[in-house]
C-alpha positions as CSV (number, residue, x, y, z in Angstrom):
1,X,187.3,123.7,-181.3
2,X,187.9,122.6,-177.7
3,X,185.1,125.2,-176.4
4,X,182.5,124.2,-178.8
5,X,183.4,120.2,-178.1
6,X,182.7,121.5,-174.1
7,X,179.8,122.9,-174.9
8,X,178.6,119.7,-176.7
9,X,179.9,117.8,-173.8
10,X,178.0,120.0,-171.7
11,X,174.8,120.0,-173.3
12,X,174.0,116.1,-172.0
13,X,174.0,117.3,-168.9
14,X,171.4,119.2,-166.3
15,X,172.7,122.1,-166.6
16,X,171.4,123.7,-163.5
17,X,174.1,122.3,-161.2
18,X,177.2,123.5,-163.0
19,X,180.2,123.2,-160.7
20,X,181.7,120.6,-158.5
21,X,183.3,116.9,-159.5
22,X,179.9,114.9,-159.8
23,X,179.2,117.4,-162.6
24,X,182.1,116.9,-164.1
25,X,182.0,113.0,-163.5
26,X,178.5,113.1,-165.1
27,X,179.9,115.1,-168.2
28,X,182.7,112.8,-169.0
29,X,180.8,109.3,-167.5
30,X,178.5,110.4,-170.3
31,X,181.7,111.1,-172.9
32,X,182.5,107.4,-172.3
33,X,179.8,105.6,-171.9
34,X,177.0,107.1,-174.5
35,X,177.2,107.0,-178.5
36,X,175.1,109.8,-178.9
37,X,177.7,111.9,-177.3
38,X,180.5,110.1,-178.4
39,X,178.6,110.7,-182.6
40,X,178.7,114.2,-181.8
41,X,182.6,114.1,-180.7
42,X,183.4,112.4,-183.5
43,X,181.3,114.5,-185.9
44,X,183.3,117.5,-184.7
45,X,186.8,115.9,-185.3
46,X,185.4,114.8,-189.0
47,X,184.0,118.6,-189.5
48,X,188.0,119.5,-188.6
49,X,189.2,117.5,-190.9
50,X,187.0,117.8,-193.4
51,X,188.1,121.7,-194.2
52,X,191.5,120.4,-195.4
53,X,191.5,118.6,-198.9
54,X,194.3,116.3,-198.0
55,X,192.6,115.2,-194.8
56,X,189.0,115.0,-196.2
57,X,188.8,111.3,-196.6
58,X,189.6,110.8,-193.0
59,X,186.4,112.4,-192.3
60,X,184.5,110.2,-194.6
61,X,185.9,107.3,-192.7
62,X,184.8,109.0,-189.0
63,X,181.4,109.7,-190.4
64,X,181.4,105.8,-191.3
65,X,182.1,104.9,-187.7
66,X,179.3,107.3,-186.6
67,X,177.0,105.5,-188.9
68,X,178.1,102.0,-187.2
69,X,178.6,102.6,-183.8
70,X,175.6,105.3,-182.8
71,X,173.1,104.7,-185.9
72,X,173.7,108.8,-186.8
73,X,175.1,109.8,-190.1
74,X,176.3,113.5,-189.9
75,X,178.2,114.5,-193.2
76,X,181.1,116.3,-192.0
77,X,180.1,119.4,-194.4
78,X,177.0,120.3,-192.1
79,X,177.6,123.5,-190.4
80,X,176.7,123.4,-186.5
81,X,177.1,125.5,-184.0
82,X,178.2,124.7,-180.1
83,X,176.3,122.9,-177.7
84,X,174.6,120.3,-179.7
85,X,173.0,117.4,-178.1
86,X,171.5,114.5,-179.8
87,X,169.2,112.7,-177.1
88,X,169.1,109.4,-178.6
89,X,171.9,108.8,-181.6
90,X,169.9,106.2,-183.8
91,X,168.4,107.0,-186.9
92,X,169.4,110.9,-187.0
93,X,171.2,111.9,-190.1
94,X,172.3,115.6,-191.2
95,X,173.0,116.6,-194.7
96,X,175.9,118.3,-196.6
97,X,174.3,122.0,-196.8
98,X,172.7,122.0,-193.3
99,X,173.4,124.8,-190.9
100,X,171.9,124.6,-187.0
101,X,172.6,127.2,-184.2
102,X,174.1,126.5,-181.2
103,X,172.1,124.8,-178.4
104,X,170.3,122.8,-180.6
105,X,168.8,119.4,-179.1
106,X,168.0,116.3,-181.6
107,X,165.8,113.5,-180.7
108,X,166.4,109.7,-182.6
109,X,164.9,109.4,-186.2
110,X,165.5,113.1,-187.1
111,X,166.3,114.0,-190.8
112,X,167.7,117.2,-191.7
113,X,168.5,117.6,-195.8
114,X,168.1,119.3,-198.6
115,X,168.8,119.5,-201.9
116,X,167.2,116.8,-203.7
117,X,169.1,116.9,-206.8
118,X,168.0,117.2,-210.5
119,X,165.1,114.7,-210.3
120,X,163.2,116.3,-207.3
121,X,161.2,119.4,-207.1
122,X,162.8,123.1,-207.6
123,X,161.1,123.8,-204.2
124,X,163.0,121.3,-202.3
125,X,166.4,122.4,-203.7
126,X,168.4,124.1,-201.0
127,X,169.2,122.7,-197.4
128,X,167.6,124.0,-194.0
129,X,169.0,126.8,-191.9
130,X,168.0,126.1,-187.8
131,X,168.3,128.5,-185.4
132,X,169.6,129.0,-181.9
133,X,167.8,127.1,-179.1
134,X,166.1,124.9,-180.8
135,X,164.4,121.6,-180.2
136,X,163.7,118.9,-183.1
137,X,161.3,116.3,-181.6
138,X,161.3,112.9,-182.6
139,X,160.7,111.4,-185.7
140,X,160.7,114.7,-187.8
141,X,161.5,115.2,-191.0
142,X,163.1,118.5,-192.6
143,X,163.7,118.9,-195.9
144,X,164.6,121.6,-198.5
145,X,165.5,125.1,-198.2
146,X,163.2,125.9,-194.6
147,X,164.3,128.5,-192.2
């Protein structure tokens, strides 16, 4: 877990200077002082906890916090791989089923879901699967079982 929160961490960052303390000041400046890297900290310590049935409904209560303090409502159930950076943390919400990558990079007003129940179309039932290296520009919407 601590190399994939890195990798999260690191993602904010240019990554073309890698080395040396203003990096490193820049990675963790950006740890303390931005929500949308501080959403994607806490939606890594509500995924941990969410595995464990006895501490599940702590991670229901991070996920709230997510919601309230950076506008971004990842359910802890979402599958994502390392180095995710969400540019801007308001309005982006992730579903249940969703599985991304690693190095994936989410603009603001992003929805990711799935599975629209017993009420919506058989062709939407299912949630998205995102690749590696992938960017979702702003504003988009995907839904249903895409690849």
């Amino acid at each position: 877990m601590l190399r994939t929160l890195m990798a999260d961490l690191e993602s904010h960052v240019d990554s073309s200077r890698r080395s040396g303390a203003n990096y490193w000041a820049r990675v963790f400046g950006k740890l303390a002082f931005a929500p949308a890297v501080q959403v994607v900290v806490i939606y890594r310590i509500s995924a941990f906890f969410y595995k464990n049935p006895i501490t599940r409904p702590l991670s229901f209560i991070l996920r709230g916090f997510t919601i309230v303090w950076g506008g971004t409502e990842i359910h802890p159930g979402a599958v994502i791989g390392p180095g995710l950076c969400i540019l801007h943390s308001q309005k982006v919400l992730i579903g249940e089923g969703v599985v991304i990558g690693k190095n994936v990079r989410i603009s603001h007003g992003v929805s990711i879901g799935g599975d629209t129940g017993p009420h919506g179309p058989a062709s939407l039932t299912g949630w998205p699967v995102i690749g590696d290296d992938v960017t979702i520009a702003l504003d988009s919407i995907i839904l249903g079982p895409v690849t």
